[in-house]
N, C-alpha and C positions, 0 to 999 in steps of 0.2 A: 246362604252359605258364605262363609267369609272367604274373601278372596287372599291369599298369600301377603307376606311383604318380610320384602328384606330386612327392614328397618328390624336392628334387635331391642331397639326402644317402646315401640309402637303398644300401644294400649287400646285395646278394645271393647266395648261396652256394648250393651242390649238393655232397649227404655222397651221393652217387649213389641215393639213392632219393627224395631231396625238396629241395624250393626253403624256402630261410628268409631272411627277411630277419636280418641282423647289426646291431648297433651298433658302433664304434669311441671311441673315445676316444685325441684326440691329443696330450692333458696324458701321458699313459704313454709311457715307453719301452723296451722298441720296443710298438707297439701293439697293444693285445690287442681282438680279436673276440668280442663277446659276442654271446648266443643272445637270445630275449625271454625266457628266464629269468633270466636275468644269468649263465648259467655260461658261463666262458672256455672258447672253441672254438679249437684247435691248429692251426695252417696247412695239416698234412697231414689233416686231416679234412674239409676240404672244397675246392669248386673255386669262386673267386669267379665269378660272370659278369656280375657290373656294382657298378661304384662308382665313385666321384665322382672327377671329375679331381687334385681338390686334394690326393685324400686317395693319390694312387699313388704317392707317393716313402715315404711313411710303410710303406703295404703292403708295395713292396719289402725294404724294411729288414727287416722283420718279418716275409718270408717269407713271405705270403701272394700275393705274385703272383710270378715268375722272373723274372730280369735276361733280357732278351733282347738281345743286339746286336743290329745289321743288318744281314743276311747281302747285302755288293751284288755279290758276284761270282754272275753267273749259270750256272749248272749245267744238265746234263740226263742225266737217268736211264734213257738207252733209248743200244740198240744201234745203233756205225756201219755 
């Protein structure tokens, strides 16, 4: 379970066995993820699940979160 934090910065990520918070840096392009080590973490190493509004067009770019469209045609998956 993730614990709280004030911080409205804070970035958090799941490598499927633990929660860490990341830093970002948005002077770099495209942005890189770092650990509280300062070692750069690779998009597909982990799965974000929370960060800052500001910071999701930079994410995208950098492959840390997927382009999603929006799917508005409705569907259904079951037999007529």
């Amino acid at each position: 379970m993730m614990r709280p934090d004030d911080d409205a910065t804070a970035i958090f990520a799941s490598d499927g066995s633990t929660i860490q918070r990341l830093w970002w840096s948005a002077e770099d392009a495209p942005v890189t993820l770092t650990n509280e080590a300062g070692v750069s973490i690779a998009p597909w190493e982990v799965e974000l699940l929370r960060w800052p509004p500001e910071a999701e067009d930079w994410l995208k770019r950098s492959g840390y979160l997927p382009f999603r469209t929006p799917d508005r045609e409705l569907w259904c998956n079951c037999a007529d």
